[in-house]
C-alpha positions as CSV (number, residue, x, y, z in Angstrom):
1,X,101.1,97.7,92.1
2,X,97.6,98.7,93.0
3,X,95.0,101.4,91.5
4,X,92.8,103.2,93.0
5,X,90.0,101.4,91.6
6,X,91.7,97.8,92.7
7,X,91.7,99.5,96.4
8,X,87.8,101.1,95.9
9,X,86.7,97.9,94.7
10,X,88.9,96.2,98.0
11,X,87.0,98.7,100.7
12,X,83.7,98.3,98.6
13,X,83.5,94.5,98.6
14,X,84.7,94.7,102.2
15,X,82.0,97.2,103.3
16,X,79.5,95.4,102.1
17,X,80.3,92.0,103.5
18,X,80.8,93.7,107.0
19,X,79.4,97.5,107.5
20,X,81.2,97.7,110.6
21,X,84.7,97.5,108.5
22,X,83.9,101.1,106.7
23,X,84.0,102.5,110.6
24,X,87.7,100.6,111.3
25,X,90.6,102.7,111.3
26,X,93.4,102.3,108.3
27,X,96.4,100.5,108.9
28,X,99.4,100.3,106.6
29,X,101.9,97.2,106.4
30,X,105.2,97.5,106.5
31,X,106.5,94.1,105.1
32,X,110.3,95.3,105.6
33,X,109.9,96.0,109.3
34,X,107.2,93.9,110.2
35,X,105.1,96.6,111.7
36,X,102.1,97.9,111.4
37,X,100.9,102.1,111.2
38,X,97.8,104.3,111.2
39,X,97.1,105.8,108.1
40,X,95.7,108.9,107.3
41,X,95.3,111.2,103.5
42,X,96.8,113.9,101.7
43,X,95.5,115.6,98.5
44,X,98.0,118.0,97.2
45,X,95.9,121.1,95.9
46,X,98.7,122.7,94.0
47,X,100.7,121.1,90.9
48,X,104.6,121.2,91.2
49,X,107.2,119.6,89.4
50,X,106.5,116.5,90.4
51,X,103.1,116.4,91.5
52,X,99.8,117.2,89.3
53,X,97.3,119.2,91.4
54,X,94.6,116.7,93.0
55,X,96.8,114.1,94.1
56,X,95.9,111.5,96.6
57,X,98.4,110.1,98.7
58,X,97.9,107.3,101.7
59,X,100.5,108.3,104.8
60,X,102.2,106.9,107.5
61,X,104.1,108.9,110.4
62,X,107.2,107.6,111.1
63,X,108.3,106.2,114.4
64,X,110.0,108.8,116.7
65,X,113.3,105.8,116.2
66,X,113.1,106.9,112.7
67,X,113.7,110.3,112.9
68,X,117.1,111.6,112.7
């Protein structure tokens, strides 16, 4: 499992070995399927049941074959 500060210090290393790499779009893995998807954020500004308020979440959309 990864932190936040494992994936800050990732990107920051990173960024400064190539500055070009903090302009590159984010991709996510998928090691199940073998494919690859544009990422994108989602900070949840109200608490729920199961979410705090503040939450930062890295996406994916789904293929379209994924969706029922």
């Amino acid at each position: 499992m990864m932190t936040w500060n494992d994936l800050y210090m990732m990107i920051h290393e990173k960024g400064l070995a190539d500055q070009n790499f903090l302009h590159e779009n984010v991709t996510i893995y998928d090691s199940f399927y073998g494919e690859y998807y544009p990422a994108d954020a989602i900070e949840f500004t109200e608490a729920d049941d199961i979410i705090d308020a503040g939450n930062v979440f890295l996406t994916i959309s789904p293929p379209a074959s994924w969706i029922c």
